[in-house]
N, C-alpha and C positions, 0 to 999 in steps of 0.2 A: 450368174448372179441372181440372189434373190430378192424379189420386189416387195416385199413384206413391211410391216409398218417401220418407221425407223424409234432406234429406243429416245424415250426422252431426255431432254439435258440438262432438267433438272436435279439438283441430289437433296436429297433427304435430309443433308446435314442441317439446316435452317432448322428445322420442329426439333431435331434432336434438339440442338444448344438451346433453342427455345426452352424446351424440357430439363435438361441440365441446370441454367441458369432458375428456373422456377424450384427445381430440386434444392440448391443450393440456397436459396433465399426462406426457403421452408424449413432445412437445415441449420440456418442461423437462426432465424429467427426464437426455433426450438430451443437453440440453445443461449439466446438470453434467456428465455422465460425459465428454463432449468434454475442458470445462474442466477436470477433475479427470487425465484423461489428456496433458495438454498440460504442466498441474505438473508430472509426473512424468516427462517427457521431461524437459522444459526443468532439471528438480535432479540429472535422472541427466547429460544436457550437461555440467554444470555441472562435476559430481563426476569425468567422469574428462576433462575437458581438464587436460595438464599446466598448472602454472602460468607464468605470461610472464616470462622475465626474475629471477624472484624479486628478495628484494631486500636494500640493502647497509644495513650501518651505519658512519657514521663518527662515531669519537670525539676529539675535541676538547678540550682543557685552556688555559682563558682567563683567562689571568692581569689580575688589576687594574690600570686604570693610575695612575700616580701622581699625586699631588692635588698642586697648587700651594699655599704657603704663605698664608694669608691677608694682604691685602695690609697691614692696619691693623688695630690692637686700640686699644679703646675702652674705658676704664673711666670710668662714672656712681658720683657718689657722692651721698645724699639724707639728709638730717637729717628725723628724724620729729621732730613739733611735738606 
């Protein structure tokens, strides 16, 4: 047997996910400010393209049309009891 130091029992994995977790927060964060940057292109676009065409209005005055006479009148007459 040998009397040598013995290994530590520690593991490394702690600083990684550390690192991981720091990566991925750096990662997001990126990519609001992407997306937050692309808003604001895409509303500043928006705001100084002139408009296309603009547009019309027409007004119209529609008159009724005329109703035919009923062809037949009916009078019911009933005795109450």
């Amino acid at each position: 047997m040998s009397s040598g130091p013995l290994p530590s029992l520690e593991h490394p994995t702690p600083r990684r996910r550390r690192g991981r977790a720091a990566l991925w927060w750096t990662l997001g964060v990126l990519l609001v400010a992407v997306v937050f940057a692309l808003g604001i292109a895409l509303g500043e676009a928006l705001h100084d393209n002139p408009r296309s065409g603009g547009s019309r209005t027409y007004v119209r005055t529609l008159r009724p049309l005329p109703l035919a006479p009923a062809p037949l009148t009916v009078t019911v007459t009933t005795t109450a009891r």
